[in-house]
Structure formats: C-alpha cells, structure tokens
Backbone as numpy.savetxt, mean C-alpha at the origin, in Angstrom:
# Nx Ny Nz CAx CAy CAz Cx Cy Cz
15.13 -7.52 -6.46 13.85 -6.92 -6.19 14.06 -5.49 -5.69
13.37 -4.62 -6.13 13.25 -3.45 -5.59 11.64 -2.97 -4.95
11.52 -1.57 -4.88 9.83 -1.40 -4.60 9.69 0.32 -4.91
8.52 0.22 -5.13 7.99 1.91 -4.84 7.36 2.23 -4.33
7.72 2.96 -3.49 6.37 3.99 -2.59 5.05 4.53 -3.35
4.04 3.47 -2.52 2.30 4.34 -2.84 2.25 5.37 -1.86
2.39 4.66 -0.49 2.03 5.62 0.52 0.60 4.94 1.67
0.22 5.89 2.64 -0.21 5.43 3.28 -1.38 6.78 3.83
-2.46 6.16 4.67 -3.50 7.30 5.12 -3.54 8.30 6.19
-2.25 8.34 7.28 -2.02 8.72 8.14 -3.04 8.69 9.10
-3.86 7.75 9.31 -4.80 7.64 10.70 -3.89 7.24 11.73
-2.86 6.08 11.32 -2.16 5.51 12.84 -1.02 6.59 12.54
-0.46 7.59 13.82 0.45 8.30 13.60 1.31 7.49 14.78
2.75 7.72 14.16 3.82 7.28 15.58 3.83 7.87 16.71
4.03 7.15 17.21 4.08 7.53 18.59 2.64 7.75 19.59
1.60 7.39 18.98 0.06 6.78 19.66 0.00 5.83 20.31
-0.32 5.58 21.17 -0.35 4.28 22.20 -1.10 3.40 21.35
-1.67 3.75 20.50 -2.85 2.98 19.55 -2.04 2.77 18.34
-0.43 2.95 18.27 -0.66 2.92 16.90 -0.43 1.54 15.61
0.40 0.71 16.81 0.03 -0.70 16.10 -1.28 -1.33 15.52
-2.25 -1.07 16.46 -3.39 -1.51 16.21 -4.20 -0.80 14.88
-4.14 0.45 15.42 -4.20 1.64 14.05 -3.21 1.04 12.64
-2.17 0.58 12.92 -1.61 1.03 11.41 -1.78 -0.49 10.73
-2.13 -1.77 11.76 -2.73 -2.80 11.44 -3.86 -2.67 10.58
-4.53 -1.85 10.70 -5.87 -1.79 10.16 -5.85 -1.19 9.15
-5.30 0.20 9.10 -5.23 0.74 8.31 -4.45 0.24 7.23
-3.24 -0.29 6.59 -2.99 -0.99 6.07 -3.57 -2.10 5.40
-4.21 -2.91 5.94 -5.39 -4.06 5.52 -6.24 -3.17 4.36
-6.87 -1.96 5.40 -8.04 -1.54 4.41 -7.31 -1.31 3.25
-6.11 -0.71 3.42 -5.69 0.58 1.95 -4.69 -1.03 0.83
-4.84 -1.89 1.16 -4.03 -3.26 0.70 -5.55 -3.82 -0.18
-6.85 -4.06 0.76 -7.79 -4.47 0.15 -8.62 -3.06 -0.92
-8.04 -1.95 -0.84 -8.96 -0.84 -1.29 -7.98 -1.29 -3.07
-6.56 -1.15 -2.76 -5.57 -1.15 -4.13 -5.99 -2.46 -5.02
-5.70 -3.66 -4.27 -6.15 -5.08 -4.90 -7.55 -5.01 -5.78
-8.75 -4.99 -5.13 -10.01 -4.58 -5.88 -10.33 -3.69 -6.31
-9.58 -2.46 -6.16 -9.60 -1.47 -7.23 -8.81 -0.90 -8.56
-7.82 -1.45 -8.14 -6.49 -1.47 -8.82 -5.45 -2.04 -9.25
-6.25 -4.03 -9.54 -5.45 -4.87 -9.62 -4.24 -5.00 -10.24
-3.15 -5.62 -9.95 -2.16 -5.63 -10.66 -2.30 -6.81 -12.13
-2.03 -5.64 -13.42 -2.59 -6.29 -14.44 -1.96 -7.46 -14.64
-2.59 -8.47 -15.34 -2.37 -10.34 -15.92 -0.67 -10.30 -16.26
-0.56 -8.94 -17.26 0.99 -9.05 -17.81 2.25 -8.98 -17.15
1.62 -8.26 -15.36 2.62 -7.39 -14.41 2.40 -8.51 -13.52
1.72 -9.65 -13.41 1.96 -10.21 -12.42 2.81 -11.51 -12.09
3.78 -11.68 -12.50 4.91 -12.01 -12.26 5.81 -11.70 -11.62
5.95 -10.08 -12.14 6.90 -9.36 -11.47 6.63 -8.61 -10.25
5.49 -8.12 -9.82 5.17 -7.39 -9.16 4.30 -7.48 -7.85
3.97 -7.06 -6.74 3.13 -7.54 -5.99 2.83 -6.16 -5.06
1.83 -5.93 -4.09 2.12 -4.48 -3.27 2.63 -5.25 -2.13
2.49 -4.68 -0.94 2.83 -5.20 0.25 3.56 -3.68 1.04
3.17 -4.12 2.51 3.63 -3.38 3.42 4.76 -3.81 3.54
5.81 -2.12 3.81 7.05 -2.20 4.13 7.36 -1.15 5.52
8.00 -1.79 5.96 8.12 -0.89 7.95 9.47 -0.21 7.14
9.54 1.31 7.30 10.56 2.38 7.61 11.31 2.55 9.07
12.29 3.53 9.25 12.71 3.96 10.21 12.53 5.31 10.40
12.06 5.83 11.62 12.20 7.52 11.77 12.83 7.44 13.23
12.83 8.75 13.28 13.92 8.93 14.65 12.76 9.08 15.40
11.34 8.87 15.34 10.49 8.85 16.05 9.54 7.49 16.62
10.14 6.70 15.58 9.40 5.10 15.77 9.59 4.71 14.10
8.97 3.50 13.77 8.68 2.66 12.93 7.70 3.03 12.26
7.76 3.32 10.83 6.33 3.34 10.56 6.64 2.57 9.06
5.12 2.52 8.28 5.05 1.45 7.20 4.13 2.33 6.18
4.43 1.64 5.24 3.94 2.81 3.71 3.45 1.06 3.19
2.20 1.28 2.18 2.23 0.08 0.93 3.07 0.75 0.38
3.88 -0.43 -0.08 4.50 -0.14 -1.61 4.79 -1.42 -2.65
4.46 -1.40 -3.80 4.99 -1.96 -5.09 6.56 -2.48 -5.13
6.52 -4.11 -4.80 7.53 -5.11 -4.67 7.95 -4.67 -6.20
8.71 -5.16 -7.41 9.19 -5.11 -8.19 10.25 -6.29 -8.49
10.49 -6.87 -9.62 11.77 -7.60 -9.68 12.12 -6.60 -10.82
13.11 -5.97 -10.40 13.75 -5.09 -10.95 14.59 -5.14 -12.22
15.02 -6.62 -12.75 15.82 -7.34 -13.28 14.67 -7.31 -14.99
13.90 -7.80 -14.52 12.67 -8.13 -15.27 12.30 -6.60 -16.03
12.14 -5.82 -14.78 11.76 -4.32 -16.09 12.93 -3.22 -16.83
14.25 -3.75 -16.39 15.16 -3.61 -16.45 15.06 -4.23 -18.28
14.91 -5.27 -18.18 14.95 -6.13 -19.57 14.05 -5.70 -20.64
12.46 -5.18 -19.82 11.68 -4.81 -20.49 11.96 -3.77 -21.28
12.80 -2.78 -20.47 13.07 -1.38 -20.95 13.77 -1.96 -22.62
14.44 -2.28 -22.46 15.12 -2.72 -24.06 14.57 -3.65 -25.36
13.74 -4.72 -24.55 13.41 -5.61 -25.60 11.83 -5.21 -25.41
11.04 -5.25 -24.52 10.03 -4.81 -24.94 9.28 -3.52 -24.30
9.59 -2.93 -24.31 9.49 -1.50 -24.37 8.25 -1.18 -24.23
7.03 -1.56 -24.98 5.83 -1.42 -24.81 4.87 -2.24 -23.69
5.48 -2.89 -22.91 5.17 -3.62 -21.94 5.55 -2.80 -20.87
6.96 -2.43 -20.79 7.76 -1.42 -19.81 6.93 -0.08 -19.86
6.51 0.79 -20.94 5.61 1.83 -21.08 4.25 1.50 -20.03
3.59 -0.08 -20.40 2.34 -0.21 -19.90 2.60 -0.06 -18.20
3.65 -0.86 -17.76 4.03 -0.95 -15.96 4.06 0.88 -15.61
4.80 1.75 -16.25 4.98 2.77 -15.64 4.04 3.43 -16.15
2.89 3.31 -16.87 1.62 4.06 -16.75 0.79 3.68 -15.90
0.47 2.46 -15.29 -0.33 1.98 -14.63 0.56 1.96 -13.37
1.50 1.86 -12.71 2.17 2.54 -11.88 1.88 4.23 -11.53
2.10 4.97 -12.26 2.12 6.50 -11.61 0.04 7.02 -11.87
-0.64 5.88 -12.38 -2.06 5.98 -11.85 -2.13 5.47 -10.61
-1.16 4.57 -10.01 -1.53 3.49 -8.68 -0.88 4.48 -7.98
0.12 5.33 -8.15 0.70 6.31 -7.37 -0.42 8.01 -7.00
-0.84 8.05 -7.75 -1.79 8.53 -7.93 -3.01 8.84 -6.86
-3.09 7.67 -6.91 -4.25 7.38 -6.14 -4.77 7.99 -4.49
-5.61 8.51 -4.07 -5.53 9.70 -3.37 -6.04 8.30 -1.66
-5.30 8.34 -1.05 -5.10 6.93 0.17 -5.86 8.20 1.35
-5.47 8.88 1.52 -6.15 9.96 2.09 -7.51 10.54 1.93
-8.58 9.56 1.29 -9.39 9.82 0.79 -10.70 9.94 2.37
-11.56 11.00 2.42 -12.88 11.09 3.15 -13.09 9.36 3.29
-13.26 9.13 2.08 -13.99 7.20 2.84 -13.00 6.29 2.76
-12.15 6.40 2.59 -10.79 5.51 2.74 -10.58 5.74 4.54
-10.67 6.87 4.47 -10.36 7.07 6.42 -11.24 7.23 6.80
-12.66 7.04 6.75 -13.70 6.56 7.50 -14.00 5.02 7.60
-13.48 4.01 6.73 -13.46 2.83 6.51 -12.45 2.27 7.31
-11.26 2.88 7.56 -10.44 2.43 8.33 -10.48 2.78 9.77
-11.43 4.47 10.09 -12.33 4.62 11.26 -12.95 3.51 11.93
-13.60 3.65 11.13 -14.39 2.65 11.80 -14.37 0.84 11.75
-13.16 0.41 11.26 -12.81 -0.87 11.26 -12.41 -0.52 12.78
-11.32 0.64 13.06 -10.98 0.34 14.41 -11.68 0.73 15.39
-13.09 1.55 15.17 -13.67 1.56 16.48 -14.75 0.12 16.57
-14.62 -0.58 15.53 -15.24 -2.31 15.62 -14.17 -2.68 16.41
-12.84 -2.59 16.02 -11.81 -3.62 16.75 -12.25 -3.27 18.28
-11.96 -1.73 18.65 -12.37 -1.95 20.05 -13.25 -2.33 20.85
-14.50 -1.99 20.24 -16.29 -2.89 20.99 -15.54 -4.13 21.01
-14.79 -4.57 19.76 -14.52 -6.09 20.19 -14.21 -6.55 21.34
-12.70 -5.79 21.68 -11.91 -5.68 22.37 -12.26 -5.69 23.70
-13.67 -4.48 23.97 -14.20 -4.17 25.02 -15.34 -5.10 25.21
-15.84 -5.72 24.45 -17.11 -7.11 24.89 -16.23 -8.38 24.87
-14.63 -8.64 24.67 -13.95 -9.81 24.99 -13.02 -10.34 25.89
C-alpha cells in the first residue's frame, strides 16, 4: 500500500491549544466534503480508499487526507490495462485538485467547531 497527498484546510494550525479538537473536525468535514463530492469511482474501489494520515514536524503532529492506494494493483494496471491506470490518474490529479481551502469548506468547518464548543459550554 502506498498513498497520496490531497491535503488539508489549515483551520487547526499546530501548536493551538485548540488544535486537536480543530483538526478533528476539520478533517471529518473535508473526508465528508471528498466522499459526496468526489466519490471514489465503482472501478477504483478495491484499491483505493482516502483517509487521514498524522505527519511529523519539528513543531507537532499534524494530518493531511490522503489517497490509501494498493500500489501493487496500479502497478499491474500500468501494463495490462492501461486504460483503467489512465482513468485512476485522471480522476486522481482532479481529486488533487480540488481547492480544501475553499470560503465554505472553512466556514463549514467554522462553524462545526464553534457548535462543538456551545456544546462543550452547555455540558
């Protein structure tokens, strides 16, 4: 298995006292924004899946979605079917594409976390 970097919205930044909670959320949204907008097609789903992956920085932990892969599988594709392998890496560098930093992508994830806190603060 391998993976590729989509990326992520930068609302939870490291090193925020908030930023677990932040990058909890944020994540969810930008996981449910890719899935219903950008499903992974009938032919790719075998091989493929998104999912959060935690990095290292010399500043803390942080996490990107990215595109699981069985690597083995498109590896194979590349040779025998080729036009399947074409379809993954077009619909790949559109999913790469995709602008996560968006005005309502980070108002959606805004305001999921100022819900979490009223929660937080009426529980």
């Amino acid at each position: 298995m391998d993976y590729l970097v989509i990326g992520s919205n930068g609302f939870a930044q490291v090193g925020n006292r908030e930023y677990l909670i932040k990058n909890q959320i944020e994540m969810r949204i930008l996981l449910e924004y890719l899935t219903n907008n950008f499903p992974i097609p009938d032919e790719l789903s075998n091989m493929c899946i998104y999912k959060v992956k935690w990095f290292q920085h010399d500043f803390g932990s942080y996490s990107e979605i990215v595109l699981v892969y069985n690597d083995s599988i498109l590896e194979e594709w590349e040779y025998e079917k080729p036009e399947i392998f074409d379809r993954f890496w077009d619909w790949f560098n559109t999913i790469e594409s995709v602008n996560l930093e968006s005005e309502q992508l980070t108002q959606s994830i805004k305001n999921r976390y100022l819900e979490s806190i009223k929660l937080k603060d009426t529980g």
